[in-house]
VEXGU-548321 format. One record per atom (N, C-alpha, C, O): x, y, z. Coordinates in steps of 0.05 Angstrom, whole numbers, plus 5000, padded with zeros to 4 digits. Atoms other than C-alpha are relative to their C-alpha. Example, Ala and Ser with C-alpha at 12.3 -4.5 7.8 and 13.67 -1.06 7.14 Angstrom:
501849765000
524649105156
501850245000
503950245013
498449764999
527349795143
498550225014
499550445018
END
This chain:
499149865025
497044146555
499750295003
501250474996
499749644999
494244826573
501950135016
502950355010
497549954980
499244846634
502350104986
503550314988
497349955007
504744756595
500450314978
502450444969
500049675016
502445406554
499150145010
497850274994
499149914982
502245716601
501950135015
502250365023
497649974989
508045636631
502050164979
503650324988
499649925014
510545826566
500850234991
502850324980
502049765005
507146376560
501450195020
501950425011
499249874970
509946676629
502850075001
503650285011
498249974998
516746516619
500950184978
502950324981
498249755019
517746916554
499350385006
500750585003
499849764983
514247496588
502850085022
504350275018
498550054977
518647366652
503450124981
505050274992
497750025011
524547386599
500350284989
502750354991
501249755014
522348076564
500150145016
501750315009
500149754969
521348506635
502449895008
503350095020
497049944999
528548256646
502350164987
504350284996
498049845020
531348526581
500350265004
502550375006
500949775001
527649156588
501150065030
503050215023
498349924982
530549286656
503150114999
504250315007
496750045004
537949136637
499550324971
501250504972
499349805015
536349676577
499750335020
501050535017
500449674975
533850276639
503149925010
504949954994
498849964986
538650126687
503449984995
505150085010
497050045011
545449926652
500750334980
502750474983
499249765010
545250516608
500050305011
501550485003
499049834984
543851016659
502949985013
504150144999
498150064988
550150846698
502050044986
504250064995
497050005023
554650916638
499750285000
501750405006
500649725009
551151646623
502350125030
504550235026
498449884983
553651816703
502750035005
504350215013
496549964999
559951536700
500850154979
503150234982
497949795016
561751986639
500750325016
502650485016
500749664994
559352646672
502249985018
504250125012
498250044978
563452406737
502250054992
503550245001
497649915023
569252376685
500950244995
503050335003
500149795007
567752966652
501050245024
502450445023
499649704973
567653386724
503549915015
505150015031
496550084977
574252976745
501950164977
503950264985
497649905026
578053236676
500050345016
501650475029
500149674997
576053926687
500450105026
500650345028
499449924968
577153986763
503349924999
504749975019
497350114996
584253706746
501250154979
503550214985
499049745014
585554206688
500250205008
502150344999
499149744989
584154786733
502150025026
503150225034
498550124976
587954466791
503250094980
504850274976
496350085018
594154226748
500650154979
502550304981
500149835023
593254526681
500550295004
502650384995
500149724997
591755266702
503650135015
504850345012
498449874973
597455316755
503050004976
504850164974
497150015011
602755006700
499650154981
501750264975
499749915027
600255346637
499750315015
498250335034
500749764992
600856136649
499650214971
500950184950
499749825022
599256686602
501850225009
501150355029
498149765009
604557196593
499650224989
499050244965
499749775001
604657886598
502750164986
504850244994
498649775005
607358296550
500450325006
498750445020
500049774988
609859006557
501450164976
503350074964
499949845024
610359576503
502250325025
501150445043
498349804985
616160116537
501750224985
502450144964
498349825011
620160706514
502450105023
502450075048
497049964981
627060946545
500650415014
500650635003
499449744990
628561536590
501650144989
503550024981
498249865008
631962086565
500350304999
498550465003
499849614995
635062846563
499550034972
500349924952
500849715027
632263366515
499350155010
499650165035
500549745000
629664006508
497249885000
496149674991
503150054993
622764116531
497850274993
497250395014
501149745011
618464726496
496449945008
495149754999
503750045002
610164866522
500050334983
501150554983
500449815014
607765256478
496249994997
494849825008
503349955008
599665496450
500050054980
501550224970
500049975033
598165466384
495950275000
493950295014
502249875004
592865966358
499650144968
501550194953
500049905028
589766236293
498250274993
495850284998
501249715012
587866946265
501050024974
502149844962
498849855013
589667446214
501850174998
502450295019
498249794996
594667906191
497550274998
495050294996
502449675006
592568716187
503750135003
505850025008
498049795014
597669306170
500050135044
498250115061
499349874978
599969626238
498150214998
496650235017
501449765002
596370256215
497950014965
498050104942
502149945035
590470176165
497250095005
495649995021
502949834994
584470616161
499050004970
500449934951
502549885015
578370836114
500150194993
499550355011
500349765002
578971396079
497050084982
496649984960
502449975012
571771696060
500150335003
502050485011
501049795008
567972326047
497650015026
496049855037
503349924979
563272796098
499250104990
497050174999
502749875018
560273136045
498949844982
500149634976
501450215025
555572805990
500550204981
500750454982
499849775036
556272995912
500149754981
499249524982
500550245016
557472665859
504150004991
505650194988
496149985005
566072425844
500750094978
499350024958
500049915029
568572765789
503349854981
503649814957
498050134999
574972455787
502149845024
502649895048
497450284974
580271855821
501650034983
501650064959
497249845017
587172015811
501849745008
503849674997
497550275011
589671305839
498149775007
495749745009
500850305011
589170635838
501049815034
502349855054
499550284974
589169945884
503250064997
504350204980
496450045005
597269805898
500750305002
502950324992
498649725018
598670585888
501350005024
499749935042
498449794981
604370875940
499650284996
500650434979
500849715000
601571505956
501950145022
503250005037
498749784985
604872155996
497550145020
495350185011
502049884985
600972476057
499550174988
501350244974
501349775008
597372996036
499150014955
498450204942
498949995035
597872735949
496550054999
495550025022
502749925008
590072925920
499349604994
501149474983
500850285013
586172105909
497550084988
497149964967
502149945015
579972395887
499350335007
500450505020
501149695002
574873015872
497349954998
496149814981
503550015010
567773095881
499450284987
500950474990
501549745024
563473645832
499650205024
497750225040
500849824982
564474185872
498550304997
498650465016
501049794997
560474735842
498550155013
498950395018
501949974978
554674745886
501450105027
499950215043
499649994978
559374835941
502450215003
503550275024
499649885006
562875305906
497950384999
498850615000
503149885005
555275725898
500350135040
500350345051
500249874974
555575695972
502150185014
501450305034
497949904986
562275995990
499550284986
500350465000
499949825011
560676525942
496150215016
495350445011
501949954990
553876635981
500650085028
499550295038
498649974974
557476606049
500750245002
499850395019
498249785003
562277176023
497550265003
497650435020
501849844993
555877576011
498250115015
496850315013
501949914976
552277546072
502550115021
502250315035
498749864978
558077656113
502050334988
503750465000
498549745003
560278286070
496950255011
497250475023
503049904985
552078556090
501250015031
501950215042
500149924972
553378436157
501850205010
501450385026
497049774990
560578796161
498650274990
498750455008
501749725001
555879436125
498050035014
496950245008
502149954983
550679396175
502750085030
502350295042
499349964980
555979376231
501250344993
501150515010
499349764998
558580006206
497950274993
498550514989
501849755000
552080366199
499250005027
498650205041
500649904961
550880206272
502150145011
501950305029
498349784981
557080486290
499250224993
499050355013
500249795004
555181086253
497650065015
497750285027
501949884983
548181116288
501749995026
501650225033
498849874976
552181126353
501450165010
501750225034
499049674994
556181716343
498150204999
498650405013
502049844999
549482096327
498350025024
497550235035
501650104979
545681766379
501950255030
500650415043
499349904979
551782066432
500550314992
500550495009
499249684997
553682746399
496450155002
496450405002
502149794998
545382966403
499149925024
496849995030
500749994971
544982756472
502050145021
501750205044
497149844986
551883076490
499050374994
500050565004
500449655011
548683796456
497650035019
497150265024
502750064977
541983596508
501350115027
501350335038
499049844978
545483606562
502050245008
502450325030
498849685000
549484226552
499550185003
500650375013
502349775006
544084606537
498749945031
498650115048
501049954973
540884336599
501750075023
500250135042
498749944987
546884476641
500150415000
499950555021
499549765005
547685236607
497150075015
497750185037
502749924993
539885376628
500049975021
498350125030
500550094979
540285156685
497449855013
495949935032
502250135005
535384606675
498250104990
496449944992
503349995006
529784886650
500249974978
498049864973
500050175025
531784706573
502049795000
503449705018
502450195005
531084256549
498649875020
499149905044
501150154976
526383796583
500649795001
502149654989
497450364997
527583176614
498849814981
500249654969
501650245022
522582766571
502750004972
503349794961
498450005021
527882996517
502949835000
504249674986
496850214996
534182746541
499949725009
501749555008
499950344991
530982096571
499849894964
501049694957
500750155034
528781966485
503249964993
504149754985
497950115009
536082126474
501349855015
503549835004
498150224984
539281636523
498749784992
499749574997
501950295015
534281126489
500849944973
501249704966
499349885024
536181336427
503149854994
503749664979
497050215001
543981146441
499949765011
501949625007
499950294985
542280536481
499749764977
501049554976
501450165013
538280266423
502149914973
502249694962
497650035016
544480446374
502449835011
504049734993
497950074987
549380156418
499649654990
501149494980
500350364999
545579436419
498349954965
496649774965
499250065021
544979456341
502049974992
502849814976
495950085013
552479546334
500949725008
502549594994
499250264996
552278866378
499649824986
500949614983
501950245005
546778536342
502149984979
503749804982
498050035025
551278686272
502949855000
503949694984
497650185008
557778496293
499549765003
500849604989
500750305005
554077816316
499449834979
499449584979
501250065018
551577796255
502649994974
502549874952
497349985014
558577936225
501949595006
502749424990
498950265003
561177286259
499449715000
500749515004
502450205014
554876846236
501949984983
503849824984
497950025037
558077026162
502349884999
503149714983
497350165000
564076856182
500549804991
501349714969
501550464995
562076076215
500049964970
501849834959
501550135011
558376036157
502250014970
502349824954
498350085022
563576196102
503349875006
505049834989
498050134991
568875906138
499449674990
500949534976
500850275007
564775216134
500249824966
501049614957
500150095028
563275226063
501849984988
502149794973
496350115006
570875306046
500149745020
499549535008
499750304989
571674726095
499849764976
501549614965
501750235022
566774316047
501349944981
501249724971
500749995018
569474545997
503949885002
504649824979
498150164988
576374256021
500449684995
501949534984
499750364993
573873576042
499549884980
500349654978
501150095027
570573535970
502749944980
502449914956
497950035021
578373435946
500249675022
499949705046
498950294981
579872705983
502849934991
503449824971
497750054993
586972706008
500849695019
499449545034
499550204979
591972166037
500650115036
501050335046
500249794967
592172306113
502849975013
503950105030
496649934990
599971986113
500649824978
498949734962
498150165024
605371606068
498049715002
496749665022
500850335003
602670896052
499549884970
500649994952
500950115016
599770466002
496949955002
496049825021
502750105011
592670395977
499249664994
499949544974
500750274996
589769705996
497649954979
497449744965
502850105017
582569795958
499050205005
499050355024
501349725011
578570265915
497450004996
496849834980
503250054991
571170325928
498650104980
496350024976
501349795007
569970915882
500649964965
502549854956
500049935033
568571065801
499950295001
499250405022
500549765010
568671755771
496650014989
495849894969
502749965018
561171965758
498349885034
496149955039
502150074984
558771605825
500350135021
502350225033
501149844976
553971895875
500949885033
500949655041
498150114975
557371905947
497350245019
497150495016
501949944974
551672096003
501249915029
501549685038
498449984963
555072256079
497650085013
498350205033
501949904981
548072426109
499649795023
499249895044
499850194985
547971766146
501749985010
501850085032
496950034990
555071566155
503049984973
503149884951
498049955028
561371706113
500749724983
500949494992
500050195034
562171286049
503549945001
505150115007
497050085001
569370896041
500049934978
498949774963
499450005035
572371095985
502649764993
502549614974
497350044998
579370805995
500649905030
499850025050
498750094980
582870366044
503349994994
504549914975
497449944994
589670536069
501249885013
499949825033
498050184981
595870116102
502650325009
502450534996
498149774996
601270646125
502649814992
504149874973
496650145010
607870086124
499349735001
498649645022
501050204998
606469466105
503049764999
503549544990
496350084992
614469356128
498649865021
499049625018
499749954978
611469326196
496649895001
494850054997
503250114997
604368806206
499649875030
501149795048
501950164969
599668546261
498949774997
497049754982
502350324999
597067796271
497750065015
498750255028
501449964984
591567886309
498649735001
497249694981
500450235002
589767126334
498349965024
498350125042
502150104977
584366786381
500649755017
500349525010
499750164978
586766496450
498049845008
496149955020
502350194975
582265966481
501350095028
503750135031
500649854986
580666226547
501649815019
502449935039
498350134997
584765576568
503249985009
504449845025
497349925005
591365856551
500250215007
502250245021
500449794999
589566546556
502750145030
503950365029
499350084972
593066466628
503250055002
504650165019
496750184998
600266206603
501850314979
504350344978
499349785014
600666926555
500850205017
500050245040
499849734986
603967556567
501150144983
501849994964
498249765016
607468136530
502349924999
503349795018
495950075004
615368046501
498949635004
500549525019
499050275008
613367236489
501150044973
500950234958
498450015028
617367026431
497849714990
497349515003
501550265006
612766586381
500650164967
501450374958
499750015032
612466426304
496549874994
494649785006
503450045016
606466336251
501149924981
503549964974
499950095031
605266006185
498250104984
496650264993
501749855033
601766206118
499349894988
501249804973
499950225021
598765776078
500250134965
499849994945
498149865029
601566346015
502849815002
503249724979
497650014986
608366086044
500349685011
502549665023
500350204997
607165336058
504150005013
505950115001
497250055000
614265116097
501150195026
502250115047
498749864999
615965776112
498750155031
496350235033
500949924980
615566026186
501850345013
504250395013
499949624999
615166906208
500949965030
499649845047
499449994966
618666996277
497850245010
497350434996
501749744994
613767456315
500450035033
501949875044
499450044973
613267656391
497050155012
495950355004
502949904981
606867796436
500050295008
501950395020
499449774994
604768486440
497850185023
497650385036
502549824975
598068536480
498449854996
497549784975
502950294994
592967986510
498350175008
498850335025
502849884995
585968236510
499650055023
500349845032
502149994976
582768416576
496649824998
495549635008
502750105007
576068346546
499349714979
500849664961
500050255009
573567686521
498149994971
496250134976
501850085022
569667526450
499149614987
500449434977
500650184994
565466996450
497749914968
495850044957
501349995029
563266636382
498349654997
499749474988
501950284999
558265986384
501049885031
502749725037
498850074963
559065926466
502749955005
503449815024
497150014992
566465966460
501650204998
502050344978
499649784996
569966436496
503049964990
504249744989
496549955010
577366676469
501050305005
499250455012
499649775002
580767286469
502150054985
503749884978
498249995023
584867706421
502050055011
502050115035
497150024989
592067706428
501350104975
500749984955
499549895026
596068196375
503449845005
504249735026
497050135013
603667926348
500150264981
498650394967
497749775020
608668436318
501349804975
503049624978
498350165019
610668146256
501950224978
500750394965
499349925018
615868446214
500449894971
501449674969
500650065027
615068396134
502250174982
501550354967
498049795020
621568686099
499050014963
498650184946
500250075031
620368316033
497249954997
496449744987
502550005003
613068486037
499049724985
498649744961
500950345003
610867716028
498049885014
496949675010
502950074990
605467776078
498450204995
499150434995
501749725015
598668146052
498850005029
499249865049
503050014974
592568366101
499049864997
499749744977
500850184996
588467896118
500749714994
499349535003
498750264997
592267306104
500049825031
501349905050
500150164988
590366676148
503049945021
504949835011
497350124991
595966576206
499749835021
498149875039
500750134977
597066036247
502549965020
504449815014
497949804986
601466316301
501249655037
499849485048
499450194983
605565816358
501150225026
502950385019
498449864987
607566186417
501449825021
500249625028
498550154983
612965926464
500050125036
501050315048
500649734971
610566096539
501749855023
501549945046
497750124986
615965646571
501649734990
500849624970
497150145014
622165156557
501649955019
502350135034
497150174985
627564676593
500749864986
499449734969
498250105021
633364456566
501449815013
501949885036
498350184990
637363876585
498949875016
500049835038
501350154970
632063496626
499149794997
498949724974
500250245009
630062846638
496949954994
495150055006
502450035007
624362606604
498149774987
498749644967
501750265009
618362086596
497350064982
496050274983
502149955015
612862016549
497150035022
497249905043
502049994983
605962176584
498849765007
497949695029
500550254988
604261526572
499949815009
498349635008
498850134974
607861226620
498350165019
496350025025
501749994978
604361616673
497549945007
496749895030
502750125002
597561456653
500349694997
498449574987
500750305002
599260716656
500349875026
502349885039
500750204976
596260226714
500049754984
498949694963
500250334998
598059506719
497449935003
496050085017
503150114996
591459136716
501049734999
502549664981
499450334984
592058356754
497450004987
495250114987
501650265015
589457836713
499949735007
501649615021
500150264986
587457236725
497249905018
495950095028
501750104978
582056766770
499850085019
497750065032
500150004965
584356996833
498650264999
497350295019
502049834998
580957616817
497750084989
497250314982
502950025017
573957436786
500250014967
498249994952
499650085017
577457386728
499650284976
499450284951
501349625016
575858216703
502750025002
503350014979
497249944996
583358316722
498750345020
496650475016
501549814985
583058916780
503450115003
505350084987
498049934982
588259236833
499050005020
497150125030
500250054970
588958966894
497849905008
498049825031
501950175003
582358656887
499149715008
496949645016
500450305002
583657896888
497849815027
497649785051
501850224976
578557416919
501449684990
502649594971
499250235006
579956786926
498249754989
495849784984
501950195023
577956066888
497449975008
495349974995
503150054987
572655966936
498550195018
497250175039
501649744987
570456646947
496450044987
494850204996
502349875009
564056656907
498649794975
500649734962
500550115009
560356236863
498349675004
498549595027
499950224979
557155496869
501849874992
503149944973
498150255006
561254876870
500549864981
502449714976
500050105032
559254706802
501750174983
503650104969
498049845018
561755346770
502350025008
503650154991
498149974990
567955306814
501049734982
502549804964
499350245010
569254586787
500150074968
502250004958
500249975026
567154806710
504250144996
505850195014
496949845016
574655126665
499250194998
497050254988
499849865001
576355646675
502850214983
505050114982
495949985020
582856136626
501149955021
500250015043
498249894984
588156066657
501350255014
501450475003
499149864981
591156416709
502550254984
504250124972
497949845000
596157076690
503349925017
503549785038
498750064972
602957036722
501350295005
503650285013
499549744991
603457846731
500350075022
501850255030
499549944968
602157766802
502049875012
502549885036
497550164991
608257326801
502650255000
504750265013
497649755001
612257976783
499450265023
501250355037
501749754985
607958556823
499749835025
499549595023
501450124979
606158406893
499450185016
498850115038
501249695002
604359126901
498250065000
497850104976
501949825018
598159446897
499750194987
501050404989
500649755033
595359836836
501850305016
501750375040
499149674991
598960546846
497250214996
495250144983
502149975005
594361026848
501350284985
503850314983
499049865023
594661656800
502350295012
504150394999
497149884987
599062146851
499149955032
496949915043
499950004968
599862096921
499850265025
499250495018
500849704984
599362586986
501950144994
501650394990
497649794999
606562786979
499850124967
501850264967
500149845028
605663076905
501049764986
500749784961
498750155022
609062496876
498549834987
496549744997
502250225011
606262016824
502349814996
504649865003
499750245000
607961306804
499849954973
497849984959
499350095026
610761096744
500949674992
500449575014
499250315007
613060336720
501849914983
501049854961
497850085018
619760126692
499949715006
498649595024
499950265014
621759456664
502449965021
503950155025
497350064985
627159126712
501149755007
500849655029
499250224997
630358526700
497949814986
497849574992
503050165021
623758276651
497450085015
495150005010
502750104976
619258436712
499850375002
501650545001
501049704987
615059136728
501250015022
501949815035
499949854974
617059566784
499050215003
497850264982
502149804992
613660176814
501950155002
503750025012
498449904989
618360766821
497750284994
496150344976
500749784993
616461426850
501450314986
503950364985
499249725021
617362136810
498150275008
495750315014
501149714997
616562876819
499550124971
501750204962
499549955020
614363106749
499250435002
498350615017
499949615008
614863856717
498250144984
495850184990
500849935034
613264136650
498649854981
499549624980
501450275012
608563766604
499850144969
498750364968
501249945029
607863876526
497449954989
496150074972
503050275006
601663366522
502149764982
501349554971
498250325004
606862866500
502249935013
502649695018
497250054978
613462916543
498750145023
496950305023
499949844975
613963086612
502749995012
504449815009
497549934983
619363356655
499749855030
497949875047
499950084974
622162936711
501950135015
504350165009
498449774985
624263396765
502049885020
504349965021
498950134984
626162896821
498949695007
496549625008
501350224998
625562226835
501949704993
504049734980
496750275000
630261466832
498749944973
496649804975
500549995025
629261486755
502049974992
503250194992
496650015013
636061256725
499050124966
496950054955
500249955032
636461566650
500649734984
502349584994
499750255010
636060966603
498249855004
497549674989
502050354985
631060546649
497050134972
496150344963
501850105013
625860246605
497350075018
496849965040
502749994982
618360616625
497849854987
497849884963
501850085011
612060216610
498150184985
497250394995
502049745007
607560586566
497549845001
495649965011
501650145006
602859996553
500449755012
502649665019
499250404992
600659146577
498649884976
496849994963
501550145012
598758676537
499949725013
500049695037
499950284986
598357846541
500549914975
499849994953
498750085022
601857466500
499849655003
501849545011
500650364989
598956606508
503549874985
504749694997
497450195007
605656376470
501950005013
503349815018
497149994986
610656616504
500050075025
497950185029
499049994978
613156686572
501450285008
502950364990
498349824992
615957276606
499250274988
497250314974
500949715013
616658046590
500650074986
502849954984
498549885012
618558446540
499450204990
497050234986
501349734999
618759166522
498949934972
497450104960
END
């Protein structure tokens, strides 16, 4: 009886470490065969899949063509009057009157103000009196020097008649001292005559500058001065009045970057705007590029003046201008946008690590392990199905660069001599460029569709 439970006993164990087996080893086997699956799908998608499905390259293009081609430099200053100055005072006083006004058209020489000139009046009348003293001193020295020579002329007469023995010599040496001493008072006086002079000559001067005149025809820009106020020139003269002479006839005066500075010269022909004038553009022409440079937050420029004429006085001084000059021009030439020349094909795709390059390509089993070679990968480009070229590069030895027209849906590489550049057209000088042909400016990729298009 215990045998048979036993036996019992053994076989439902026996039966249990069977089950439990069949649950390890049957369900591993299912796990591998999926993965095996899994690596067969995906080794047969990049195989078959990749090669038939391609992504498509689009292409963004613009069309060759003749125009006119203008480089020009833009730059910005102010206007100013051909001829405008400061008119101030070198004496100090106090103003006693202003006779014009801002806006006034004045005449060279018309009176604009007056300073209190009595004081300076005081002096001219002080001047007069020293130099009428000096002119009576010069004529009392002349008179001591006719005395001085007729009592040395009666000396030696007397000493000639005597036959020396009168007078004595001590006497005639006093009188030759005597006229020497008259002689160089008559000098000291008349020097002293044209002290007085200087000196009343000056004070009329003063008394001159104390009227403030225009210095030529023009117009009065701005009036500095009141009647009653104190004007001090001991430092530096005081600006009473600013003057334009023709304000027919103005100056731009604008700041080159040191860039352009290069492409300027005298007799260019260029225009400016106003923002009084919105629209409205001033013909002007280059009249003188700086030598010397002025340099304002580490940026160097230099001034460059423009002749502008102003009939219908519509431009003031200092008015903001922002001036275009034209420093060369072709007409009738053929022409591409720049960015066509700045554009490289870039190969896409697997065969070249999948970054897209030029001329680059490695192949499937250049790099990687066997797992990541087997994993999906995008599909393949089919750009290199059109190109079989490498990348161009940006010009070549012979001067020429490499541009990319559309031909027949497919890139081509064609070779060009370019010219003239705006920063958006360029001039094609020579080169197998038909007018019309479609240039690439841009690539893109397009997964829906197939093929190229500008």
């Amino acid at each position: 009886m215990a045998t048979t439970t036993n036996s019992s006993v053994q076989a439902v164990l026996n039966a249990q470490a069977g089950s439990n087996k069949r649950r390890i080893h049957i369900p591993g086997g299912k796990w591998l065969l999926l993965v095996l699956l899994l690596l067969g799908a995906g080794a047969g998608w990049y195989f078959f899949g990749g090669s038939s499905s391609s992504t498509a390259q689009t292409f963004q293009t613009q069309p060759v063509k003749r125009g006119n081609l203008e480089v020009t430099v833009t730059a910005t200053g102010n206007l100013k009057p051909v001829n405008q100055v400061d008119v101030g005072t070198e004496v100090s006083g106090t103003v006693s009157e202003v006779l014009v006004d801002a806006n006034d058209a004045v005449k060279k020489g018309q009176v604009l103000a007056r300073l209190n000139t009595a004081q300076l009046q005081d002096t001219i009348t002080k001047s007069r009196a020293t130099l009428a003293s000096a002119q009576a001193k010069v004529k009392q020295s002349v008179a001591s020097v006719k005395t001085a020579k007729a009592n040395l002329g009666r000396l030696r007469q007397l000493y000639n008649a005597s036959g020396g023995k009168l007078p004595a010599k001590s006497d005639i040496d006093t009188a030759t001292n005597t006229l020497d001493q008259a002689l160089g008072d008559q000098s000291v006086a008349k020097t002293t005559v044209a002290s007085a002079e200087a000196d009343l000559h000056s004070a009329q001067t003063n008394l001159n500058k104390a009227i403030i005149t225009a210095p030529f025809d023009g117009v009065v820009l701005t009036r500095s001065v009141e009647p009653g106020q104190t004007v001090a020139a001991s430092l530096s003269s005081p600006t009473l009045f600013t003057m334009a002479e023709d304000l027919s006839k103005m100056e731009a005066e604008v700041s080159v970057d040191e860039a352009d500075v290069g492409k300027l010269k005298a007799g260019q022909k260029a225009e400016f705007t106003v923002d009084a004038w919105p629209g409205r553009k001033y013909p002007a022409e280059v009249t003188r590029v700086s030598l010397g440079a002025t340099t304002t937050n580490n940026v160097v420029s230099y001034l460059t003046d423009l002749s502008v004429a102003n009939p219908d006085l519509s431009l003031r001084s200092g008015m903001t201008a922002t001036a275009t000059v034209q420093t060369d021009s072709r007409e009738n030439v053929l022409l591409v946008p720049n960015a066509a020349l700045r554009f490289k094909p870039q190969w896409s795709g697997r065969r070249n690590g999948g970054q897209g390059g030029a001329g680059n390509g490695s192949s499937r089993q250049g790099g990687g392990s066997f797992l990541s070679q087997l994993m999906p990968h995008p599909p393949r480009g089919d750009f290199q199905k059109h190109v079989t070229s490498t990348a161009p590069s940006a010009g070549d030895a012979d001067g020429m660069q490499r541009l990319w027209i559309l031909k027949d849906g497919k890139p081509a590489p064609v070779k060009v001599k370019t010219g003239l550049s705006d920063g958006k057209m360029t001039e094609i000088v020579s080169g197998d460029l038909p007018e019309g042909a479609e240039v690439i400016t841009e690539m893109g990729s397009n997964p829906a569709s197939a093929g190229a298009t500008p």
